[in-house]
Backbone bond lengths (Angstrom), bond angles and torsions (degrees), N, CA, C in turn:
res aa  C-N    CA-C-N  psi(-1)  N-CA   C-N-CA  omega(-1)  CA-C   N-CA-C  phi
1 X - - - 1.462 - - 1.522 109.98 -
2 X 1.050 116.64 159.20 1.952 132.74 179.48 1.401 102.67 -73.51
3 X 1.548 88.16 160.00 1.845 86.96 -173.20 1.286 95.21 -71.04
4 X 1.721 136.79 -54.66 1.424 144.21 -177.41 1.514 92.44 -48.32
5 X 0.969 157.59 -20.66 1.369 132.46 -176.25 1.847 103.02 -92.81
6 X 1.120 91.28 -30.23 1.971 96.44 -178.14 1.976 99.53 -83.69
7 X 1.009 89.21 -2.08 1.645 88.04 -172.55 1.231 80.52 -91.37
8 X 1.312 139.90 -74.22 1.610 135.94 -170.92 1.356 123.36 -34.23
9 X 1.273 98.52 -46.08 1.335 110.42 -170.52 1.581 101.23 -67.98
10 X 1.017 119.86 -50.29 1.489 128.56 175.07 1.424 107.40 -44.91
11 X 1.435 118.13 -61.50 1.358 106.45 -175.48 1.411 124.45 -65.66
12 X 1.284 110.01 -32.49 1.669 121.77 158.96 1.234 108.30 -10.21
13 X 1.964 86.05 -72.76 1.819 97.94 -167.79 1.292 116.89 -87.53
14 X 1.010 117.84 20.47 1.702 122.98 166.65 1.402 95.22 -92.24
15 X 1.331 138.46 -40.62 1.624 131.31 -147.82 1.464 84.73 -91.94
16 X 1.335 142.13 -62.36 1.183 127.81 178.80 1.480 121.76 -107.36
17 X 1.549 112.28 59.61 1.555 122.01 155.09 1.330 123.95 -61.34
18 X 1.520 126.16 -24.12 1.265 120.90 161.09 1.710 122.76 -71.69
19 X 1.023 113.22 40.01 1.840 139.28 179.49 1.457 93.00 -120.56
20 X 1.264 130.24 -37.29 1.089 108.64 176.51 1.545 124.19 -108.48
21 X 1.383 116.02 -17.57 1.279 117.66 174.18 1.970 114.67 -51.22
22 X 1.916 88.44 -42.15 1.282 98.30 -171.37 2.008 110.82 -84.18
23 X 0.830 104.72 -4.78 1.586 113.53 176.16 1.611 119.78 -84.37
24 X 1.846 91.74 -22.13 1.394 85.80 -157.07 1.744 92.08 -106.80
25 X 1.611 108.10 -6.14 1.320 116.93 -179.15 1.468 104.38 -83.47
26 X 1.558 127.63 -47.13 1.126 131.81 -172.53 2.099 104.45 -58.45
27 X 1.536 116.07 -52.27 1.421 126.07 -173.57 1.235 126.09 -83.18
28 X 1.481 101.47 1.23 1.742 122.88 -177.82 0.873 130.42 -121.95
29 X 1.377 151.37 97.69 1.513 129.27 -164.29 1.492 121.03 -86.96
30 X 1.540 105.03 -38.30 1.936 102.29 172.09 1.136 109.53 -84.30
31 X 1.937 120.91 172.27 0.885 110.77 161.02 0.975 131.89 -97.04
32 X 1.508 147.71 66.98 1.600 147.59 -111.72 1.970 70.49 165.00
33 X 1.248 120.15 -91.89 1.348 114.43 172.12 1.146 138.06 -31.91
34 X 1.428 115.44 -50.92 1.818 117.38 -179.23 1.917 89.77 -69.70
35 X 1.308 120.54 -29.56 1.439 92.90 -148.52 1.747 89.73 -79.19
36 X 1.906 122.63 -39.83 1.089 113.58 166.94 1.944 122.94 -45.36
37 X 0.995 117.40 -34.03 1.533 129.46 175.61 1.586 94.04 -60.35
38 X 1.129 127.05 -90.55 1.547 137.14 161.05 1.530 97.03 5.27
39 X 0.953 112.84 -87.10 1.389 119.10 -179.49 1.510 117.64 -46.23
40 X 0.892 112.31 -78.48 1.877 106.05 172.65 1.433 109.31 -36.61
41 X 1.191 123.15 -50.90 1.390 123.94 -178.47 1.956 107.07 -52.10
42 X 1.228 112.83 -50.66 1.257 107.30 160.57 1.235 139.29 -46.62
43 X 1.293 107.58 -39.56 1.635 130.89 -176.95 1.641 91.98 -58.97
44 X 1.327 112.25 -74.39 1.483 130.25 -170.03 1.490 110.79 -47.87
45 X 1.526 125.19 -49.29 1.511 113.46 158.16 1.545 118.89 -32.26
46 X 1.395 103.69 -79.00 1.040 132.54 -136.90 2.074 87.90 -71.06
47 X 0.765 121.06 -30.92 1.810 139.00 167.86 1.716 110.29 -50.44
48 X 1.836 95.86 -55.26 1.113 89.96 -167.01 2.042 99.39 -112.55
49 X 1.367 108.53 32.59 1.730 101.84 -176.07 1.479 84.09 -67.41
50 X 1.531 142.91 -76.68 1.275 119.81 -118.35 1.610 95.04 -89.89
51 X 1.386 126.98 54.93 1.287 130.62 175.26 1.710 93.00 -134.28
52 X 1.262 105.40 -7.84 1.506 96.73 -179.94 1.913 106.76 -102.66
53 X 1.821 89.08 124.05 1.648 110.56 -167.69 1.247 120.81 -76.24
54 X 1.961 127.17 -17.32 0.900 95.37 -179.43 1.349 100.12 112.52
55 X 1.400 131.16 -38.21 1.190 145.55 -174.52 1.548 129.09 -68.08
56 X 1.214 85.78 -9.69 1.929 94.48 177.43 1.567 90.11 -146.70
57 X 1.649 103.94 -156.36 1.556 109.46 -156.32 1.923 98.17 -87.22
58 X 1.129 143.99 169.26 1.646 120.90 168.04 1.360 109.66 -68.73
59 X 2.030 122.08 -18.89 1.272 137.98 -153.98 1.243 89.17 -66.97
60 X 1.325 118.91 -73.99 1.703 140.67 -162.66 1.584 91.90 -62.66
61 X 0.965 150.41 -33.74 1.490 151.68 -164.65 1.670 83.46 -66.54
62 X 1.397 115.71 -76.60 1.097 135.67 -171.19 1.305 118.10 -51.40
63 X 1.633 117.46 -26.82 1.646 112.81 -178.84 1.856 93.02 -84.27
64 X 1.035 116.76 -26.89 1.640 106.37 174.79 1.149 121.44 -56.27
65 X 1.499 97.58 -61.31 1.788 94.02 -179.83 1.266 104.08 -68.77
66 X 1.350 161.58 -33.93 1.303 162.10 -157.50 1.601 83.08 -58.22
67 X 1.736 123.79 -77.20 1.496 137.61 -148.34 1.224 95.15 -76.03
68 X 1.610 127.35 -26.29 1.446 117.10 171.89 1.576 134.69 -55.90
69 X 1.716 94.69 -51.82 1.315 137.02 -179.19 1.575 96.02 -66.79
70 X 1.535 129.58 -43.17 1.525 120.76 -170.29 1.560 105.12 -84.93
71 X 0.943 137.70 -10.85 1.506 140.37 -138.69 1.932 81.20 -121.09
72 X 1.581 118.22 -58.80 1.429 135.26 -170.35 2.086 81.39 -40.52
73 X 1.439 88.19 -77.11 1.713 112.95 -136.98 1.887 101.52 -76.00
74 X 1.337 112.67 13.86 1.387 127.73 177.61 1.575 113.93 -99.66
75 X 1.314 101.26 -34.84 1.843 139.41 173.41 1.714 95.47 -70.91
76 X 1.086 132.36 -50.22 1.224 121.81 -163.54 2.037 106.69 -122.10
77 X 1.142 100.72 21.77 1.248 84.47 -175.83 1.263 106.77 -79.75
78 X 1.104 137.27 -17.14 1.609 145.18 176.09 1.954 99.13 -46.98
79 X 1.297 83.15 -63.97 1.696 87.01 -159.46 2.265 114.98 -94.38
80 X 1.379 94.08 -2.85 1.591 104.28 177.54 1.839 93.94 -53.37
81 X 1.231 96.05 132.88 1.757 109.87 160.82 1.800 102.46 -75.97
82 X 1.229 115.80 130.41 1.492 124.59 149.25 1.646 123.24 -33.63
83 X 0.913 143.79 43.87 1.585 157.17 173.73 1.519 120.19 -120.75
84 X 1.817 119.84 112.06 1.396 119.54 -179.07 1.082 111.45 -94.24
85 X 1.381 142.77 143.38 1.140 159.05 151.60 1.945 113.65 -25.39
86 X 1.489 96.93 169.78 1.845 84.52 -173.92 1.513 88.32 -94.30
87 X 1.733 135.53 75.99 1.316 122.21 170.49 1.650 90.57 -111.35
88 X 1.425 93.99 133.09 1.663 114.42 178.13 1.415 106.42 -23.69
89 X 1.523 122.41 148.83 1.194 128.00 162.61 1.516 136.58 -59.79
90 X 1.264 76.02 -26.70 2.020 83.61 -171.34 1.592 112.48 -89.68
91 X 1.450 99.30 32.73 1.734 88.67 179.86 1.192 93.62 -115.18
92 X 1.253 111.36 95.51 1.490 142.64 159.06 1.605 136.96 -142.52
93 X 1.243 140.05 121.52 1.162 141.36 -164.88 1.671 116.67 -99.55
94 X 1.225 125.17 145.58 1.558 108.52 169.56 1.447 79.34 -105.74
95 X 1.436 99.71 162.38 1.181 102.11 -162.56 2.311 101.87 -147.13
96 X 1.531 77.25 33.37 1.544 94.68 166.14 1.702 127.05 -16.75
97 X 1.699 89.60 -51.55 1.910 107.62 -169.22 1.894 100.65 -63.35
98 X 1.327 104.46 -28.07 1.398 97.33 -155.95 1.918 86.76 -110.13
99 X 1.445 94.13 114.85 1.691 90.65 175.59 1.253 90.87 -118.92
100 X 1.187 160.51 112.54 1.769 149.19 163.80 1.735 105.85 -61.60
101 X 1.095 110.44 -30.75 1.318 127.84 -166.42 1.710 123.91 -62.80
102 X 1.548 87.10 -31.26 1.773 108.36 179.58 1.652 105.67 -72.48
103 X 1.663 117.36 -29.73 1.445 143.82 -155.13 1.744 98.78 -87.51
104 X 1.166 120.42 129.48 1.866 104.94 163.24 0.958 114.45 -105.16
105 X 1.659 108.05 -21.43 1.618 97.05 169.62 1.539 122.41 -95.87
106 X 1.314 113.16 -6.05 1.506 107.52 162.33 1.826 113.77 -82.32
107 X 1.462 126.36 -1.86 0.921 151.29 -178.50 1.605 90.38 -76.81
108 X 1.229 111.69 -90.92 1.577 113.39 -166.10 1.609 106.90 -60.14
109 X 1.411 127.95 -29.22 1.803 111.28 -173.46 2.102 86.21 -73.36
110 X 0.817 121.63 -52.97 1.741 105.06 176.90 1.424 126.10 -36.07
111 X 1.883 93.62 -42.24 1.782 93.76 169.42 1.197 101.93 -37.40
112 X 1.537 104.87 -95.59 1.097 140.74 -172.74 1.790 117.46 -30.13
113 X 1.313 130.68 -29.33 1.286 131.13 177.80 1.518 93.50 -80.58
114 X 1.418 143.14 -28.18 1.597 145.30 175.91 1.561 92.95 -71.01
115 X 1.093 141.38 4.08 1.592 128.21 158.45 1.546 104.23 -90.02
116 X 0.973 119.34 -29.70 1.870 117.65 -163.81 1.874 101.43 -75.03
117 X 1.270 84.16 160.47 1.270 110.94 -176.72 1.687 110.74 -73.55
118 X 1.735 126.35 157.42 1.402 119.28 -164.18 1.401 102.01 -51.76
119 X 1.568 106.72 -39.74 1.629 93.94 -144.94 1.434 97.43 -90.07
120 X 1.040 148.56 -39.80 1.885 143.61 124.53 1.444 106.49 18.99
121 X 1.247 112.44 -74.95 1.195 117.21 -168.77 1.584 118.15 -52.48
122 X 1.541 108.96 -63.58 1.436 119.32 170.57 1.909 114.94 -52.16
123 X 1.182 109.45 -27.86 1.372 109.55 154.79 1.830 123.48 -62.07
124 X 1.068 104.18 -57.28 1.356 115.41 163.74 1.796 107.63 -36.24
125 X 0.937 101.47 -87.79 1.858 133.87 -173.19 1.995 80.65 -35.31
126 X 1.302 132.74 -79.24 1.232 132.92 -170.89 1.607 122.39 -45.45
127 X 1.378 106.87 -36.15 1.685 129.19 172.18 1.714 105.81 -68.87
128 X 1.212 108.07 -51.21 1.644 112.48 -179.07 1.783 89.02 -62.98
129 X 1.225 110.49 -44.43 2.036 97.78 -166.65 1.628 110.28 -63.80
130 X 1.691 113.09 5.50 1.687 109.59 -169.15 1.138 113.48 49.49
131 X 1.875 119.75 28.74 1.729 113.83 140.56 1.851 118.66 -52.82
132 X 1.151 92.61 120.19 1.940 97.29 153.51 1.493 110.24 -39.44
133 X 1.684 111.97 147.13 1.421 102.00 -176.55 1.890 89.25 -72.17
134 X 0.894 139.93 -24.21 1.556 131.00 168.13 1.239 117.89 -46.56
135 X 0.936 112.10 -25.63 2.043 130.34 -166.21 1.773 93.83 -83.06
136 X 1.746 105.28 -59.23 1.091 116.71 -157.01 1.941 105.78 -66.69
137 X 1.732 86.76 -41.28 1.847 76.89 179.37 1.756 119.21 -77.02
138 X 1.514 97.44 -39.76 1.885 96.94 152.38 1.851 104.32 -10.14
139 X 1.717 89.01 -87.39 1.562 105.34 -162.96 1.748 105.84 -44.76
140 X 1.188 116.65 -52.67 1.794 122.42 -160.33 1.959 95.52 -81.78
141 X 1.196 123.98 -1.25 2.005 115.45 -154.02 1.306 124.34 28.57
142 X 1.888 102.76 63.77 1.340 125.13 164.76 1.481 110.37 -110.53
143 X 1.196 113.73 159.37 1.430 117.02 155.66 1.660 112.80 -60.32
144 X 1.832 106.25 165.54 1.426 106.00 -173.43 1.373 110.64 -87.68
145 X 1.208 110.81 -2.77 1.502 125.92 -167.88 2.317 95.90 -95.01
146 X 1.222 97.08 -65.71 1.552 112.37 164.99 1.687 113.00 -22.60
147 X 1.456 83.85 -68.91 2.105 107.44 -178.61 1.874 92.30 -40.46
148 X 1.482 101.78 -75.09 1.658 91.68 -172.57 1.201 130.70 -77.45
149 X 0.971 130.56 -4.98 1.961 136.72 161.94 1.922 89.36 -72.05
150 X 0.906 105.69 -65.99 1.528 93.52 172.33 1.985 146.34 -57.03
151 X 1.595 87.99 -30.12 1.822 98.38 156.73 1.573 101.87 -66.07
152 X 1.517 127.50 -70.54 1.292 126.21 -168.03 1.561 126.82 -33.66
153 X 1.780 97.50 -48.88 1.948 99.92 162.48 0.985 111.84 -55.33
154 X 1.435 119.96 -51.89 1.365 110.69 -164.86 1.787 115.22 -79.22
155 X 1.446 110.17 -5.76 1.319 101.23 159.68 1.667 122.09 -105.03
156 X 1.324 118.99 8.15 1.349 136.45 156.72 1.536 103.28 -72.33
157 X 1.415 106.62 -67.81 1.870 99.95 174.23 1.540 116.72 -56.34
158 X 1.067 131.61 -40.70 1.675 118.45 155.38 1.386 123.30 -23.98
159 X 1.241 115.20 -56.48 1.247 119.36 -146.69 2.024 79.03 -109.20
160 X 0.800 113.38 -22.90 1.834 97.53 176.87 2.062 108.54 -66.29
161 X 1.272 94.42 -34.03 1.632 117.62 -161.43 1.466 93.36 -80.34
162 X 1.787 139.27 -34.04 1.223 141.44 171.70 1.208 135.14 -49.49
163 X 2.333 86.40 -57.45 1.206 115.11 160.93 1.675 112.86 -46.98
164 X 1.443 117.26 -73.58 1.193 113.95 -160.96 1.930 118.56 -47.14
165 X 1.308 99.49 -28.61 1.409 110.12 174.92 1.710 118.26 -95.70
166 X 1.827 93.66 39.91 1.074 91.37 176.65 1.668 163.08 25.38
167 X 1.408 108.94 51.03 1.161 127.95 -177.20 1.554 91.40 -146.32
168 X 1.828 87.95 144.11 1.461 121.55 -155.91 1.546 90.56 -124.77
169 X 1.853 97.57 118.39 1.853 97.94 175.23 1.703 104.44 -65.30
């Protein structure tokens, strides 16, 4: 690929890097993991950018492979060999703005979203991005009606799973 095309692509994922902070926070629990997740998730863009047409938003392009790539590389992290691909070095972010860590209550809804089930989660992860439940079933091939009877459990089970671990927002 051209440097102007890796330059794009780069800026892409600079404008919406918080797709992955929050993808890799929701499907990861250490940080040794999200940052390996982080990384694969990069790999997998950047693998499959020049297959992306243009045809939808780059955001939603990007929340797919993000939930694809976390869901894939969560399944195999047991048995993946240690070996990176030839994707440029410099695709890496500090990512200073986003501390979860400073937060206690964004601390415990992360616990607690690492109990839910895959497809929960990617509901979650799509709801935090301020998709429409139309957006969200678009993205998952649910109905718009489906999408929100289904965010609501899964934000009833949030807050049941909080409760039970006792802490009061």
């Amino acid at each position: 690929m051209s440097n102007s095309t890796e330059a794009t692509f780069l800026r892409l994922i600079n404008e919406h890097k918080g797709i992955l902070y929050k993808a890799s926070r929701i499907y990861a629990d250490s940080i040794e993991d999200r940052e390996d997740l982080q990384q694969e998730i990069m790999i997998q863009l950047w693998k499959s950018y020049q297959t992306f047409k243009g045809n939808s938003e780059f955001s939603t392009w990007m929340y797919r492979v993000a939930i694809n790539t976390a869901i894939t590389f969560l399944k195999k992290e047991k048995q993946r060999a240690n070996h990176h691909t030839d994707t440029p070095h410099h695709f890496e972010f500090q990512n200073e703005e986003y501390n979860p860590s400073k937060d206690k209550q964004l601390e415990v809804f992360y616990k607690a979203v690492q109990e839910l089930k895959p497809l929960e989660k990617a509901i979650i992860f799509y709801f935090m991005e301020g998709l429409s439940h139309k957006e969200i079933g678009n993205n998952m091939g649910l109905s718009e009606g489906n999408a929100r009877v289904k965010l609501n459990r899964t934000k009833d089970k949030i807050q049941h799973i909080i409760k039970k671990s006792g802490y009061e927002f």
